[in-house]
C-alpha positions as CSV (number, residue, x, y, z in Angstrom):
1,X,84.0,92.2,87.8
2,X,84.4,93.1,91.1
3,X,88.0,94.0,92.2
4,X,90.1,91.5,94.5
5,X,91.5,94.3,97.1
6,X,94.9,93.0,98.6
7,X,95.3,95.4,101.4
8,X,99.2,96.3,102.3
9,X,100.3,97.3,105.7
10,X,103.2,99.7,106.5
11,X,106.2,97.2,107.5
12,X,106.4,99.7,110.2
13,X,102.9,98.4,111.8
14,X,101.1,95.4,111.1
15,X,98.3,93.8,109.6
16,X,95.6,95.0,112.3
17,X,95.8,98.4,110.9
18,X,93.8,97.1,107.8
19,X,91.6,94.3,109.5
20,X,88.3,96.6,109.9
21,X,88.6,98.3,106.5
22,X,88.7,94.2,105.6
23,X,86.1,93.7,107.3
24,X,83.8,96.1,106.1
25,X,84.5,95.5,102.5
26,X,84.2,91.7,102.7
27,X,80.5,93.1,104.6
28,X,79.9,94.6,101.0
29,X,80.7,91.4,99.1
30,X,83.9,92.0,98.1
31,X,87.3,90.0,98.6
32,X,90.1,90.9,100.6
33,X,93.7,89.8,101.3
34,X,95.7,91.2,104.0
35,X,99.5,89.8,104.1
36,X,101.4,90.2,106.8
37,X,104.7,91.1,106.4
38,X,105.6,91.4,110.4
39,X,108.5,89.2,109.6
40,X,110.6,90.9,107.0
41,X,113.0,92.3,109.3
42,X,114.4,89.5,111.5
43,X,116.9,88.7,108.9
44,X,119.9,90.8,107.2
45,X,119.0,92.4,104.1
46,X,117.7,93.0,101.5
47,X,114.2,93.5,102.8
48,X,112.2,94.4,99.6
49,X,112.3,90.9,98.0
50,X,110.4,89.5,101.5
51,X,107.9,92.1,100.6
52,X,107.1,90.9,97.5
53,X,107.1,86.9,98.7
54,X,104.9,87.9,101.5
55,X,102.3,89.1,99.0
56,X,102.9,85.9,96.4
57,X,102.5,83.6,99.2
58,X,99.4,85.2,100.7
59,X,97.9,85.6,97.4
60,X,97.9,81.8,96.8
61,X,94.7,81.5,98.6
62,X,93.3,84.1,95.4
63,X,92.4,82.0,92.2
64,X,94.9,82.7,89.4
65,X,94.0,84.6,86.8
66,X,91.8,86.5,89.3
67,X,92.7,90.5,89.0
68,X,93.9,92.5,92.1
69,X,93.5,96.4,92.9
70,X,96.8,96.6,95.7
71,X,96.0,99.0,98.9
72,X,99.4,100.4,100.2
73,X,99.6,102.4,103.5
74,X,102.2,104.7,104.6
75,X,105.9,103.5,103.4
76,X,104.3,100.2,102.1
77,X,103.8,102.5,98.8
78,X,107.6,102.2,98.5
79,X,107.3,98.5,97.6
80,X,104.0,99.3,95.0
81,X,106.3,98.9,91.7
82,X,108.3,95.7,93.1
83,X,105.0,94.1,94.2
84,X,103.5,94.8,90.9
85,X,106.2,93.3,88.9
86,X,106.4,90.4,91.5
87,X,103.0,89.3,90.7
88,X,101.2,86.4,88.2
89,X,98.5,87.7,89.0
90,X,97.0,90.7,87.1
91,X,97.0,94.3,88.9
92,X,94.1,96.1,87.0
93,X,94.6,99.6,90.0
94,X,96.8,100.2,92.8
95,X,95.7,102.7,95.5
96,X,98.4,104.9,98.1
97,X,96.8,105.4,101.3
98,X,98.5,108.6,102.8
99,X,101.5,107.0,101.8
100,X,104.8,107.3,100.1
101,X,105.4,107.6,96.6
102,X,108.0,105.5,94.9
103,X,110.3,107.9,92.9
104,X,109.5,108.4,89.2
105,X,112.8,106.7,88.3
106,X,114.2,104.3,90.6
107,X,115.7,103.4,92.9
108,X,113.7,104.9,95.6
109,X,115.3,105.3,99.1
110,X,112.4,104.6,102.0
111,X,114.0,107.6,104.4
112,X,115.1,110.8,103.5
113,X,118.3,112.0,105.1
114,X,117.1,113.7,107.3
115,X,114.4,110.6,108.9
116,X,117.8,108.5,109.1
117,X,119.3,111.1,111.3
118,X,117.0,110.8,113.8
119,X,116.0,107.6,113.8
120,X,119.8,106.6,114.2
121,X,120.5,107.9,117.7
122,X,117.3,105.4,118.9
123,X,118.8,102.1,117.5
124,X,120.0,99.7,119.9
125,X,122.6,97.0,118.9
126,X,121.0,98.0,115.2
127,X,117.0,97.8,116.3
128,X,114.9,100.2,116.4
129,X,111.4,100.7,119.1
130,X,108.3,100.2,118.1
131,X,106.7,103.1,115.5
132,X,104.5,104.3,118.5
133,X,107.3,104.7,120.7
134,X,109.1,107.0,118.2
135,X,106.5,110.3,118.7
136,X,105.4,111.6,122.1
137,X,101.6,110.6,123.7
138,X,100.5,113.9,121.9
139,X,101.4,112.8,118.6
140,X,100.0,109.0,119.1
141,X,97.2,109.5,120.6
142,X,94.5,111.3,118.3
143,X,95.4,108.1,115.7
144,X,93.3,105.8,118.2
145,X,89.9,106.5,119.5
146,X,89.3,102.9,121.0
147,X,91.8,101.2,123.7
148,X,91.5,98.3,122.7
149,X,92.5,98.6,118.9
150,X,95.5,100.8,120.5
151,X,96.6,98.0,122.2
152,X,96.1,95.5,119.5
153,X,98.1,97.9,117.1
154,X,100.9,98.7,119.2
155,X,101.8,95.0,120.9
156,X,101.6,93.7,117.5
157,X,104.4,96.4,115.8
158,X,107.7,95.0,115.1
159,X,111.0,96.7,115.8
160,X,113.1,97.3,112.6
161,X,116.4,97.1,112.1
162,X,117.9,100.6,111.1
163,X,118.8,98.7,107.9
164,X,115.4,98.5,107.0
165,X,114.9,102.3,106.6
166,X,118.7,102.5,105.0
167,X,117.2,100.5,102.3
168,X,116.4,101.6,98.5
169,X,113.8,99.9,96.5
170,X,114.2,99.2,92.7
171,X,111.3,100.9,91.0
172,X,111.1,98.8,87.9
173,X,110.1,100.8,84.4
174,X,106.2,100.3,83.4
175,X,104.9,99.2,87.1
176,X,102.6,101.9,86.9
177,X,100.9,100.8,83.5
178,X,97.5,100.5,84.8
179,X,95.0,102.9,87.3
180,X,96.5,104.4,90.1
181,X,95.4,106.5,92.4
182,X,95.8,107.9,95.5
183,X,93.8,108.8,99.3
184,X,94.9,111.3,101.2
185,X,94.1,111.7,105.5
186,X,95.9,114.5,105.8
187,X,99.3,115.8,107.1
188,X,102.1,115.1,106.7
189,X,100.7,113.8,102.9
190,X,99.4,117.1,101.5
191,X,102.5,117.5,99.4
192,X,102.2,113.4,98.3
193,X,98.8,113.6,97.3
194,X,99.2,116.9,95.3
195,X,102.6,114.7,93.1
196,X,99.7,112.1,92.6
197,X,97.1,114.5,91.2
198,X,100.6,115.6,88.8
199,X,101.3,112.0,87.7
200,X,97.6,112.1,86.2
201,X,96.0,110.2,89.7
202,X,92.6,110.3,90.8
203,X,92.6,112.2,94.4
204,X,90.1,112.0,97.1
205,X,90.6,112.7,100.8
206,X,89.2,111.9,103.8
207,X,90.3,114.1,106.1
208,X,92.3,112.5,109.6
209,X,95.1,111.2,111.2
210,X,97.9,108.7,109.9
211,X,96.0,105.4,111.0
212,X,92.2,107.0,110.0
213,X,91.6,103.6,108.0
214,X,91.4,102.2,112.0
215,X,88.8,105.4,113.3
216,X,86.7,105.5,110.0
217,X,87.3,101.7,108.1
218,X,83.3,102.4,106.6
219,X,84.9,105.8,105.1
220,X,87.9,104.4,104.1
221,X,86.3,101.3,102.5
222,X,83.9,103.3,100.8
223,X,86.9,105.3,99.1
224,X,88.5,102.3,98.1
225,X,85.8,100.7,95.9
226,X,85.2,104.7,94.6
227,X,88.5,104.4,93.8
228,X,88.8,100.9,92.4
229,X,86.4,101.5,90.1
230,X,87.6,104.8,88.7
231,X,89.6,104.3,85.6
């Protein structure tokens, strides 16, 4: 049976960073879910649960029963675990995309120390800017070879609370008792990927920059079902 792929943005972006990896593996006869979750920060926290209704709610649309592989980009493979337990509907693989790694015991914080201390001086009245408008033009760039998807991208980002990234997420015992696996682009994920490959993961990589599932979705997409289907 062909696997359901419910494809999970980084909170930090939005949902047009996965719509042509959707697209091309919908092309290929396969279904596809992409939540949003653009909205989980416009209220006080905890955030984490919003995550996890944003997923239930979207996946209403998928027949019950019906198994799911999730696809988590970036910091969205915090929430993994809390999605997985979240869920009446079966998760037979779950795949990080050059993304975080929830810690092996829980709870997992989503920024280091060190992230917090600079993001903190760029909050205003608690909100942060956009993602994009964290990095300078020489470190945003190379992540978009079309204008237009750039655009797309960076109107649609939210700006986070600082709460957001002060948040830990519960990593509940057995989430991981089915395939996981994970997909590297490169760095600052080298070190991620390699923890994967420790816990027992499959590895592939396909070597690019942070938002490569945007330059390369046929690649990508062709990783994913690879991956899927690896047990």
């Amino acid at each position: 049976m062909q696997p359901i792929f419910i494809l999970v943005h980084s909170p930090s972006v939005g949902p047009s960073t996965w719509h042509p990896v959707a697209q091309q593996l919908t092309a290929a006869g396969y279904q596809v879910r992409v939540p949003s979750l653009l909205h989980i920060g416009t209220d006080a926290p905890p955030f984490w649960p919003r995550v996890v209704s944003a997923v239930r709610d979207d996946l209403r649309q998928v027949s019950a029963g019906s198994a799911v592989t999730l696809v988590a980009h970036s910091n969205a493979g915090l929430f993994v675990p809390v999605i997985r337990s979240g869920l009446d509907h079966p998760v037979t693989g779950s795949i990080f995309v050059d993304a975080a790694l929830p810690a092996r015991i829980g709870p997992t914080p989503v920024a280091s120390p060190e992230l917090l201390e600079f993001l903190a001086p760029m909050a205003v009245n608690g909100r942060l800017p956009r993602w994009t408008d964290w990095w300078d033009e020489a470190d945003i760039a190379p992540m978009f070879s079309d204008p237009l998807v750039r655009q797309t991208v960076v109107e649609e980002q939210p700006t986070l609370p600082l709460s957001y990234y002060e948040q830990h997420i519960p990593v509940p015992d057995g989430w991981d008792d089915h395939s996981c696996s994970y997909l590297l682009f490169g760095p600052p994920y080298e070190d991620l990927s390699a923890e994967a490959r420790e816990r027992g993961w499959a590895v592939a990589h396909l070597p690019g920059a942070h938002l490569h599932q945007i330059i390369d979705p046929a690649g990508t997409a062709q990783h994913l079902v690879e991956l899927a289907t690896t047990t």
